[in-house]
matplotlib code that plots the C-alpha trace (Angstrom):
import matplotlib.pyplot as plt

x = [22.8, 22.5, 25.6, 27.3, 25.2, 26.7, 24.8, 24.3, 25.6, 24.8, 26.8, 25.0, 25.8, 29.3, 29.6, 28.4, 30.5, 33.5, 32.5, 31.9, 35.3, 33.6, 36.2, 35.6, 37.9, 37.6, 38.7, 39.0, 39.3, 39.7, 42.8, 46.1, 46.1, 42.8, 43.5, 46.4, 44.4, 41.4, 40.3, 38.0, 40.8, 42.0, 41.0, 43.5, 44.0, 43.5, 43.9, 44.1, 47.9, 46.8, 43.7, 45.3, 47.2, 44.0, 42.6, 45.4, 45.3, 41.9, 39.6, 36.7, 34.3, 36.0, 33.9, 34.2, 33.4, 33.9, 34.6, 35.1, 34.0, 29.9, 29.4, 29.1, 32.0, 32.0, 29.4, 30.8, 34.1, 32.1, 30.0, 34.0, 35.0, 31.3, 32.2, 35.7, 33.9, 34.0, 30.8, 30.1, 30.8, 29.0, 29.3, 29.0, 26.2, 27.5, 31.1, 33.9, 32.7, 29.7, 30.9, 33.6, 30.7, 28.8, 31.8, 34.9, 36.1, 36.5, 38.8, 42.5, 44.8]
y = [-70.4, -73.8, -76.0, -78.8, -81.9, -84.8, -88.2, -90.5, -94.0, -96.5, -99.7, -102.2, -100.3, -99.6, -103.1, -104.4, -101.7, -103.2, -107.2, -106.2, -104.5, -101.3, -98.2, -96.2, -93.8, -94.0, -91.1, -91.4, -87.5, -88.5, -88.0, -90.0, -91.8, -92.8, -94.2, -96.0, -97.8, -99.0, -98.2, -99.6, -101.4, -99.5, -95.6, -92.8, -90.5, -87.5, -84.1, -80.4, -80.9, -83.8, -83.4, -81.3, -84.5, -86.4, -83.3, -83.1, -87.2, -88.1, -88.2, -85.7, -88.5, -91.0, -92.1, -90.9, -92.2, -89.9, -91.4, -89.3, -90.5, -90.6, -89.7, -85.7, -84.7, -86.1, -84.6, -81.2, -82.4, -84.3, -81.0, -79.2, -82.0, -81.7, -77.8, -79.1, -80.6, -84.0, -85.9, -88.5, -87.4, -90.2, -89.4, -92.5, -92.6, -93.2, -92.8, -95.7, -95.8, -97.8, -99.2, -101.0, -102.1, -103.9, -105.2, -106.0, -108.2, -105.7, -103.1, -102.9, -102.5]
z = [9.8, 10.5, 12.3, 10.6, 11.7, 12.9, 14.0, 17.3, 16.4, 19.2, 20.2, 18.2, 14.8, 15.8, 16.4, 13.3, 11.6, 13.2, 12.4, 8.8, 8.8, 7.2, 6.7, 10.1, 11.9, 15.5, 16.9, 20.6, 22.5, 25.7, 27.8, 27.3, 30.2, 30.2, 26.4, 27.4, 30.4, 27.0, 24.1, 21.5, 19.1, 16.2, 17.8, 17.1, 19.8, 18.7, 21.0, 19.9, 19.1, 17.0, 15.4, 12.2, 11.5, 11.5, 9.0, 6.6, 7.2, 6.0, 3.6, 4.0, 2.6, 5.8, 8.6, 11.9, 14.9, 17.8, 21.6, 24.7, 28.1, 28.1, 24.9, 25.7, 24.8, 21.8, 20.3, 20.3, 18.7, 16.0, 15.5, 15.0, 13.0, 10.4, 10.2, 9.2, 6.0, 7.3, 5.8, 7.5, 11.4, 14.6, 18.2, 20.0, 22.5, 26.0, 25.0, 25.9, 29.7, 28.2, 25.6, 28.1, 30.1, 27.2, 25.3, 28.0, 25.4, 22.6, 24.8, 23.8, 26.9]

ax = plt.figure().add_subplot(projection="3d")
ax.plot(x, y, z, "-o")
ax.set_aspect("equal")
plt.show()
């Protein structure tokens, strides 16, 4: 039996997602605090009490664009969130912490 797949999406393609104003979900599972201190504009925390909201909230055909820390994390959640019969499920490759680092400008405090 094979796992519900989800992809890598690296920081250029997010990018040009977000400057095209395409329909993505960023969904951001780090902890509060951290979240509250930055995050990529638009993300929804989402956290186990949470995340049914974002089920019963979306579309299954949505795209998602998981964030954690490095980008570890969020690769199981987006595998949890494919077997949820989410389509079209991203983990972004070295989470916010990078994505802070390349694009200071595009962080919501």
């Amino acid at each position: 039996m094979t796992q519900p797949a989800f992809e890598h999406l690296d920081h250029a393609t997010l990018t040009r997602w977000l400057d095209e104003g395409a329909a993505v979900t960023l969904v951001d599972i780090r902890d509060p605090l951290s979240f509250s201190r930055g995050h990529i504009p638009g993300s929804r925390h989402v956290d186990n009490a949470t995340v049914g909201e974002l089920i019963d909230a979306t579309p299954h055909d949505a795209t998602l664009v998981v964030v954690c820390y490095h980008g570890h994390s969020s690769q199981q959640a987006a595998t949890w969130l494919a077997g949820q019969g989410f389509e079209r499920v991203y983990s972004l490759d070295g989470g916010f912490t990078d994505w802070e680092h390349r694009h200071p400008q595009r962080v919501a405090r």
